[in-house]
VOGU-3710 file (C-alpha; in Angstrom, 3 decimals, decimal comma):
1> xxxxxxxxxx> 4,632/14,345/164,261  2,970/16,745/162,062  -0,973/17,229/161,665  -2,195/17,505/158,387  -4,808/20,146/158,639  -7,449/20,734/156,247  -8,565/24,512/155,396  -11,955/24,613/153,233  -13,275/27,698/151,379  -14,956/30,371/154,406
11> xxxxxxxxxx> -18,029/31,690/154,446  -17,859/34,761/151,970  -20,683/36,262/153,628  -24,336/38,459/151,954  -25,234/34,701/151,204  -22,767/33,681/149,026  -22,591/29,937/148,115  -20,029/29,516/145,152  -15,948/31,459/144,528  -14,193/31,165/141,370
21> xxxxxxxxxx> -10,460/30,697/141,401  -8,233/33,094/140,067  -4,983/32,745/140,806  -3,126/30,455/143,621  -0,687/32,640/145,734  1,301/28,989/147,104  2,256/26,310/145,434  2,198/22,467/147,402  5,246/22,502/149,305  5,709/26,388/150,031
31> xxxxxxxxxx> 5,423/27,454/153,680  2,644/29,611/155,037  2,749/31,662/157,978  -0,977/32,603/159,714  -3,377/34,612/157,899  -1,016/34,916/155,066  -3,213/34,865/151,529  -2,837/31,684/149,718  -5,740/32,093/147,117  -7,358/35,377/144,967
41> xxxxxxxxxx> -11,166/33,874/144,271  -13,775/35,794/142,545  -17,462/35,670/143,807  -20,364/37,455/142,164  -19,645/40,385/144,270  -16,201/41,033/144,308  -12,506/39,234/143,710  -11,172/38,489/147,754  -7,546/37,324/148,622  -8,549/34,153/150,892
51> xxxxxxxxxx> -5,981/33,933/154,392  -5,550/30,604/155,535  -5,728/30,080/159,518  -2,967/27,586/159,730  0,916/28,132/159,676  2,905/25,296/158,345  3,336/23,189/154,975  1,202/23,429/151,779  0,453/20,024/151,364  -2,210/19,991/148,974
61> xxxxxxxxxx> -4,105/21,929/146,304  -7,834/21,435/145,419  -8,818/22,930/142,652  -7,628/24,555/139,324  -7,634/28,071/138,285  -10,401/29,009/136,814  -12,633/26,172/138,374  -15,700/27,376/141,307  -15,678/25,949/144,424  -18,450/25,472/146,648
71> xxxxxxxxxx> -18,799/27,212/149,982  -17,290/24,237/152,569  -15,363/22,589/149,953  -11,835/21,988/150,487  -9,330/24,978/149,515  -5,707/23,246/150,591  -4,215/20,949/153,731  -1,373/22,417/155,726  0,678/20,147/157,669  0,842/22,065/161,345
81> xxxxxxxxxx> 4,050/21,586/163,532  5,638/19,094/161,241  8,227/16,812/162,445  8,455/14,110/160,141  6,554/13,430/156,768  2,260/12,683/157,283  2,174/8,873/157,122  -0,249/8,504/154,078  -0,082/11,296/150,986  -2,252/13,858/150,270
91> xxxxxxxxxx> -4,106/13,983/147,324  -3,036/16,668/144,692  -5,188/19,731/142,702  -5,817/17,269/139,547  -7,737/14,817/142,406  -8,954/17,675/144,335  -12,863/16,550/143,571  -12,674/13,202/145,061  -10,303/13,761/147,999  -11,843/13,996/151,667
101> xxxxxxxxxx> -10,687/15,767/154,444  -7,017/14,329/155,891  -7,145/16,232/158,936  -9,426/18,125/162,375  -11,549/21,159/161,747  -10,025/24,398/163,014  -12,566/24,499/165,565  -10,896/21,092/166,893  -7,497/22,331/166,535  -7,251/25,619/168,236
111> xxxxxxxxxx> -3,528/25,637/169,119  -3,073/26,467/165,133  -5,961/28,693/164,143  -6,284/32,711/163,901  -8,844/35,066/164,412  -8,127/37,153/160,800  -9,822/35,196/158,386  -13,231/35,117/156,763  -16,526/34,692/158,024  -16,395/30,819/160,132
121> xxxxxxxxxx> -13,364/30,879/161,495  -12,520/32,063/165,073  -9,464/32,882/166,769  -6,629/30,568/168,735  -2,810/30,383/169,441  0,244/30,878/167,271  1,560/28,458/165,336  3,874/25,838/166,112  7,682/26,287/164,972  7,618/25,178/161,213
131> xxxxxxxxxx> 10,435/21,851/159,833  11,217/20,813/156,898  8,976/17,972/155,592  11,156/15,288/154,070  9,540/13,827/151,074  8,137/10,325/150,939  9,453/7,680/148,599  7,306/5,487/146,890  7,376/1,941/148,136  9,263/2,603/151,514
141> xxxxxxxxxx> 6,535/3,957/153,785  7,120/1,296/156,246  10,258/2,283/157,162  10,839/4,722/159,763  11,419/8,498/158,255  14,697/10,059/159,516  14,486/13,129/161,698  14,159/16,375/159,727  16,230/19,429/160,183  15,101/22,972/161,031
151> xxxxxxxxxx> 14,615/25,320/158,435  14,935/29,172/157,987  11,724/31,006/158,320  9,602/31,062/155,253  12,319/28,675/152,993  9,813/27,069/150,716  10,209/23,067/151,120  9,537/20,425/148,682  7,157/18,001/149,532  6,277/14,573/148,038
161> xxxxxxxxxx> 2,822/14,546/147,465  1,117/12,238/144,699  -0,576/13,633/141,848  -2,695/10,650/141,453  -3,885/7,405/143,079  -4,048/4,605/140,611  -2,380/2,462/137,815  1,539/3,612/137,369  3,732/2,230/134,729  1,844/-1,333/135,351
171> xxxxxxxxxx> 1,269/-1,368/139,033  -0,936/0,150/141,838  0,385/2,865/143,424  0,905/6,511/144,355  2,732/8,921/141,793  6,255/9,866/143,055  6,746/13,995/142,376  8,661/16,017/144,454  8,561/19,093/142,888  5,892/21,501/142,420
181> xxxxxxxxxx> 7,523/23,172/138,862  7,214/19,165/137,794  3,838/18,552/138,658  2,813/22,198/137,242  4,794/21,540/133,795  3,409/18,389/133,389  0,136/19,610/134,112  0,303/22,881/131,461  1,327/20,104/128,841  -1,128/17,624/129,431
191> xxxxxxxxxx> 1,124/14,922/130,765  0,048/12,137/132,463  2,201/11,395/135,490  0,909/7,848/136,134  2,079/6,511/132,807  5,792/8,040/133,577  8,224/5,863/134,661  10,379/8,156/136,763  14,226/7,840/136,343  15,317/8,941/140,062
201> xxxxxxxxxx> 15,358/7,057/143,075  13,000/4,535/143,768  10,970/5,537/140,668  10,809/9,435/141,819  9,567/11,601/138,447  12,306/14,111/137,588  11,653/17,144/135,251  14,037/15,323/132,240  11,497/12,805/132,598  8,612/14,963/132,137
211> xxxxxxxxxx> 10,485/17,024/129,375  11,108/13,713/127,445  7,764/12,631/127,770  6,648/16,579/126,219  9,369/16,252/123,577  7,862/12,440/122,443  4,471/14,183/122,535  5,425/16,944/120,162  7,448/14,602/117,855  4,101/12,708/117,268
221> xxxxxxxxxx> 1,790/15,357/116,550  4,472/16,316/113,873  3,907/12,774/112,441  0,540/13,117/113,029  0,382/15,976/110,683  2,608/14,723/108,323  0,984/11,786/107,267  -2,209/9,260/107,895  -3,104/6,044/107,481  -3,534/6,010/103,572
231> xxxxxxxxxx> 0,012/7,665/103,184  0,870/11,760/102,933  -1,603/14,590/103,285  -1,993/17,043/100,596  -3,397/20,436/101,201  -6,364/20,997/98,928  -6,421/24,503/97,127  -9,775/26,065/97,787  -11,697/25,818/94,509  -13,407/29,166/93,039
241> xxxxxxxxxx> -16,837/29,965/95,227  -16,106/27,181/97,389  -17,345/28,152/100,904  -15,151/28,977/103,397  -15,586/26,434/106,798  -17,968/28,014/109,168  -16,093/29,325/112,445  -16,691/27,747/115,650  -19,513/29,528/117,826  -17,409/30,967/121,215
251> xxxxxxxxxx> -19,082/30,265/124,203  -18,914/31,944/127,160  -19,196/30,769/130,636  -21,218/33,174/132,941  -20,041/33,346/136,067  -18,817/35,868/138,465  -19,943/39,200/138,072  -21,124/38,051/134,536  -23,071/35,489/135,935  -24,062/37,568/138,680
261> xxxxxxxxxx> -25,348/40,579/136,503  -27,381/37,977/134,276  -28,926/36,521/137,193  -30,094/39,410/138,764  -31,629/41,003/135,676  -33,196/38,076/134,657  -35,149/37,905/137,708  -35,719/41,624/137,794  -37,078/41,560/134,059  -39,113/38,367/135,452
271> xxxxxxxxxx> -40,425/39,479/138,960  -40,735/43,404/138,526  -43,562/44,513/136,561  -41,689/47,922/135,430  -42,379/51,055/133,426  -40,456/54,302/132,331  -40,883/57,979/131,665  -38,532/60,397/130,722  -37,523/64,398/130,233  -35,455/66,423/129,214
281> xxxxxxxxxx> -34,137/69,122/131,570  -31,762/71,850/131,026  -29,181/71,511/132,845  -27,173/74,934/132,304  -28,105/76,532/135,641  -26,533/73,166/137,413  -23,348/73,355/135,239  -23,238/77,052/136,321  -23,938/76,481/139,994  -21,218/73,210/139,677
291> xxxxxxxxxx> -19,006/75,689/138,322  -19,121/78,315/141,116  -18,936/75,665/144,067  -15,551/74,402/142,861  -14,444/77,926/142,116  -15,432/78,670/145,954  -13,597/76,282/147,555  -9,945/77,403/145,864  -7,559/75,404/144,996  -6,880/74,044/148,152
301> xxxxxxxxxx> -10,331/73,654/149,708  -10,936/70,212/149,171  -12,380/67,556/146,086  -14,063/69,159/143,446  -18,090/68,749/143,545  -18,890/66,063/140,678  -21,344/66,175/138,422  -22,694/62,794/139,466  -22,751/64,273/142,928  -24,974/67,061/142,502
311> xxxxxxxxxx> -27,737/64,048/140,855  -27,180/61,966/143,956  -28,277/64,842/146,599  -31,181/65,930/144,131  -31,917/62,119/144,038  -31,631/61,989/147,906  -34,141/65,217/148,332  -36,758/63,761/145,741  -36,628/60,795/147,748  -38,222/62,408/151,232
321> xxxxxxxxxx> -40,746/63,821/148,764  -41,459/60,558/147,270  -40,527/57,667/149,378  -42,404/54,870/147,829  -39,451/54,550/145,452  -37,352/53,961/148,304  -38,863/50,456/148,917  -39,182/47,078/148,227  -41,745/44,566/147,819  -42,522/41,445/149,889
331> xxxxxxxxxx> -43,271/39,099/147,360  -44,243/36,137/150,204  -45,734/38,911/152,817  -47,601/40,978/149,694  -46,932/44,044/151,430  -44,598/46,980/150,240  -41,802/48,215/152,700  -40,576/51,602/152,778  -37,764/51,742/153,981  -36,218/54,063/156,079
341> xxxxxxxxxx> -32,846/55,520/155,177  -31,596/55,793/151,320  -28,657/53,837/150,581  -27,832/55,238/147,006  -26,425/52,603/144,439  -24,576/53,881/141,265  -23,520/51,946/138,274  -20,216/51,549/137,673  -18,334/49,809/134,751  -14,850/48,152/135,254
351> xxxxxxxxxx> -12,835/45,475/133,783  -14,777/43,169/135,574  -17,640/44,380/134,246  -20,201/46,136/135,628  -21,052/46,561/139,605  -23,126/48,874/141,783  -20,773/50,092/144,355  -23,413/51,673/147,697  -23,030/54,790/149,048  -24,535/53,916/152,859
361> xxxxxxxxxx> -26,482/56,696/154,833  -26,885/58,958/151,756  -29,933/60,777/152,826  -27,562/62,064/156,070  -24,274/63,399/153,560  -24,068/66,874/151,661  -23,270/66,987/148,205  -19,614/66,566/149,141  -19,799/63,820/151,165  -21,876/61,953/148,756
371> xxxxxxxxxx> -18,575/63,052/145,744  -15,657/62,087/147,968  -17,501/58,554/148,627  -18,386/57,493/145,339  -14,394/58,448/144,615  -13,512/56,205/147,338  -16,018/53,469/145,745  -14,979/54,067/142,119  -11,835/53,254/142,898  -12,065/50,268/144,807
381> xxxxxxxxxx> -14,385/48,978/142,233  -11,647/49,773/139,411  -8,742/48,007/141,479  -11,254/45,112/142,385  -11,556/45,548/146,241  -14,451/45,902/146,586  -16,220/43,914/149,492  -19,575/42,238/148,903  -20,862/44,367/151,914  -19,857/47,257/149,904
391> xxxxxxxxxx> -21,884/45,912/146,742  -25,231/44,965/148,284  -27,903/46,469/150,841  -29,088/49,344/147,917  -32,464/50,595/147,921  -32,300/53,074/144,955  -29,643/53,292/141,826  -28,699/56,590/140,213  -27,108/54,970/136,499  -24,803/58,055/134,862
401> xxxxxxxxxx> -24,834/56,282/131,413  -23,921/59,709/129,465  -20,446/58,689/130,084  -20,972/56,213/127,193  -22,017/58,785/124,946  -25,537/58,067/125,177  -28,393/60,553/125,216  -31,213/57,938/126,976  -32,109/54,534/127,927  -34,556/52,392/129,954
411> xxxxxxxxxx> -32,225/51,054/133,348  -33,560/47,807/134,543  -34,361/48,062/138,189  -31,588/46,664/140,366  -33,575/43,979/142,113  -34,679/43,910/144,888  -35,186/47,705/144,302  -38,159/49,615/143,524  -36,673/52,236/140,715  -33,981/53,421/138,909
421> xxxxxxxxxx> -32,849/57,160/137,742  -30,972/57,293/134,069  -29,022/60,257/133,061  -27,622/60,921/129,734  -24,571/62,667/128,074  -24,958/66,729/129,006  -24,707/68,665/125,359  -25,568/71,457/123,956  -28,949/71,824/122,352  -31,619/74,463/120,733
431> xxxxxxxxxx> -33,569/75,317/123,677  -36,537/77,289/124,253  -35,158/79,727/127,218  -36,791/83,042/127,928  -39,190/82,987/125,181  -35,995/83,172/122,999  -34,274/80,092/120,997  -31,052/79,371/122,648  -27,979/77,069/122,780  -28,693/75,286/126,626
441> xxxxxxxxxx> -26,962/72,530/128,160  -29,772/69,606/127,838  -29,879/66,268/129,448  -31,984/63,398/129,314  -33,177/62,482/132,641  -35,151/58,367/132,751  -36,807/56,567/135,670  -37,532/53,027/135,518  -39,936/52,718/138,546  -42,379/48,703/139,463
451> xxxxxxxxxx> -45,665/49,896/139,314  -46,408/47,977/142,135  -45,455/50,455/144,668  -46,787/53,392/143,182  -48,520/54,942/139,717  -47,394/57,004/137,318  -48,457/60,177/139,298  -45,959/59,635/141,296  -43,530/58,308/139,404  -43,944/61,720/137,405
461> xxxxxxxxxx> -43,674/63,932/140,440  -40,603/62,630/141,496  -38,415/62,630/138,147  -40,037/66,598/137,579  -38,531/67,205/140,832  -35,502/66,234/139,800  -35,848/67,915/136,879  -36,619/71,198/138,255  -33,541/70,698/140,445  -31,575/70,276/137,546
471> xxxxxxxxxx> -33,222/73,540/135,310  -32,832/75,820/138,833  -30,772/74,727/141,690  -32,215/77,002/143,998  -35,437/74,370/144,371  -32,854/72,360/146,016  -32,107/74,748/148,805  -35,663/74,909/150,339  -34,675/71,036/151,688  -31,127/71,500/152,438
//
């Protein structure tokens, strides 16, 4: 007899509440081995493939693409060691909001869980041997189903599982649909399934029945078009200075990272009373120095030393000097914490928009170290794999916005942090150097700092450090 089983969305973890769905990686029906993925979902901090726990039949979908999900809402049921059809059907993705749970928690059902999943879930025994689940027909649940036959291992099967509970063609009763490709067709064209009449066995909805049904559909919004009450339409020619209709406003949900982004700097713009300052520095001695390191190391001697790199370890050293800007204030507790290691943020923008990959421990890493891990990052971040762990836990943000083009800027804080260094685009300039006007390599160094945890004496110490860094890289080696 099988067990219906119902999974529900896992704990995401870094207090996550809410997932988007992106894409479903099963359809109702398929079979699922443990831990295999069986949902992509997007949360504020990064787009996870979601395993499921159980091994068996998909036997129901809850929730649309596109649609969020609370945390402990149901994701999909899995019928577990199936031997004959579950007596009473599961409700389908377009009833997903009202369903309730037709099975045991995994912590009740051990003999079918796993230990690789998300946060919630722990670990148990394999699964039981998958069958084929024969459909249901509609009308003829009391009579005894027949005894299924085996399968091959991971044959997707067909199951019959209603779309709907309600009103069908007349009468009170589940919606007959075998296939998946039906159900998803109907579902893309906007096709009501209760109001089909199906022509296969016992009433069972066929896709010529749901192709009939889109064909009548399309034949009347032809008429539609064609003609109205009062007889044929005639297409007006727009008169001279006649204004044209006004377009429809877009809007655009935020959510995800969007939503995530917005949220955060609304608060920080709210919570953090900040201020800037800025300089410019000339950066030709750092270019120079850049230039020799990568030289050094050959062309077999490991990554090239970044640009961005160089910022973070100057950002790292001006930090020891002035470590109020590594901190954080408690709001509740009115007390600022320093904090004690530097866990460097840096923007980066992707399709997804824009996230601040962490580089952990950066106050321990050379300037290499600190290059081939924001590498690593930058390309998780592009490819979207990037975990929330890997997203949160910052306590200062280096933003490298010259890649835009830009010369300067005033960075919002990254909230819960306490400041923020923005570096332009490097060009050349006229520059004073030597008492002589010159052509120098010039940059536009900002800090966004909450005056809260310091003044603007500090504040200025720390981004002329960096500057100095920048103008003569030597400064640098007296804390290396």
């Amino acid at each position: 007899m099988a067990q219906v089983l119902e999974f529900k969305l896992p704990d995401l973890g870094e207090g996550l509440t809410e997932a988007e769905i992106v894409r479903w990686l099963v359809e109702v029906g398929d079979v699922v081995a443990i831990d295999q993925p069986v949902v992509e979902v997007e949360t504020a901090k990064a787009m996870v493939e979601v395993p499921c726990p159980y091994g068996g039949v998909v036997t129901a979908r809850f929730g649309e693409e596109g649609s969020e999900l609370p945390v402990g809402a149901p994701l999909l049921t899995v019928a577990v060691g199936a031997t004959e059809a579950p007596a009473s059907p599961a409700p389908s993705t377009s009833s997903a909001s009202s369903a309730s749970s037709a099975g045991t928690p995994a912590a009740e059902e051990p003999s079918a869980g796993s230990g690789n999943v998300l946060v919630g879930y722990g670990t148990g025994a394999p699964a039981a041997r998958r069958r084929r689940i024969r459909p249901e027909r509609v009308g003829t649940s009391a009579a005894p189903a027949p005894a299924p036959a085996p399968v091959v291992e991971h044959e997707p099967v067909p199951v019959a599982v209603p779309a709907a509970a309600g009103e069908v063609n007349g009468r009170q009763g589940p919606v007959a649909v075998v296939s998946p490709l039906v159900r998803r067709l109907a579902r893309q064209h906007e096709i009501d399934l209760r109001r089909l009449a199906g022509s296969g066995p016992d009433g069972l909805i066929l896709r010529a029945d749901v192709d009939s049904a889109i064909r009548r559909a399309e034949e009347a919004a032809r008429a539609q078009t064609r003609t109205t009450a009062d007889g044929p339409v005639v297409a007006e020619a727009p008169t001279a200075g006649a204004a044209a209709p006004a377009a429809a406003a877009e809007r655009i949900p935020l959510r995800g990272v969007r939503g995530a982004v917005a949220d955060k700097l609304s608060r920080s713009r709210s919570e953090i009373p900040d201020a800037t300052c800025w300089v410019d520095a000339d950066a030709t001695e750092l270019m120079a120095a850049r230039a020799a390191m990568n030289a050094a190391s050959g062309p077999s001697g490991g990554p090239k030393v970044s640009v961005l790199a160089l910022l973070a370890r100057i950002c790292t050293a001006a930090l020891a000097r002035y470590p109020e800007l590594n901190s954080t204030v408690d709001t509740a507790a009115r007390e600022i914490v320093r904090l004690p290691g530097v866990h460097l943020g840096f923007a980066a923008q992707t399709e997804r928009g824009l996230v601040v990959p962490v580089v952990r421990d950066a106050h321990t890493r050379n300037a290499e170290s600190i290059g081939a891990e924001i590498a690593r990052l930058t390309e998780l971040a592009r490819t979207g794999k990037l975990s929330p762990a890997q997203l949160t836990g910052g306590t200062f943000t280096l933003n490298n916005y010259g890649v835009f083009g830009v010369d300067g800027s005033t960075p919002i804080i990254n909230h819960p942090e306490a400041a923020m260094l923005g570096v332009g685009r490097i060009m050349p300039k006229p520059w004073v150097h030597n008492g002589e006007l010159a052509v120098r390599q010039v940059v536009q160094l900002s800090l966004t700092f909450d005056h809260r945890v310091c003044d603007g004496g500090t504040a200025g110490g720390f981004l002329r450090y960096v500057a100095d860094c920048v103008e003569q890289p030597a400064v640098l080696l007296r804390t290396l």
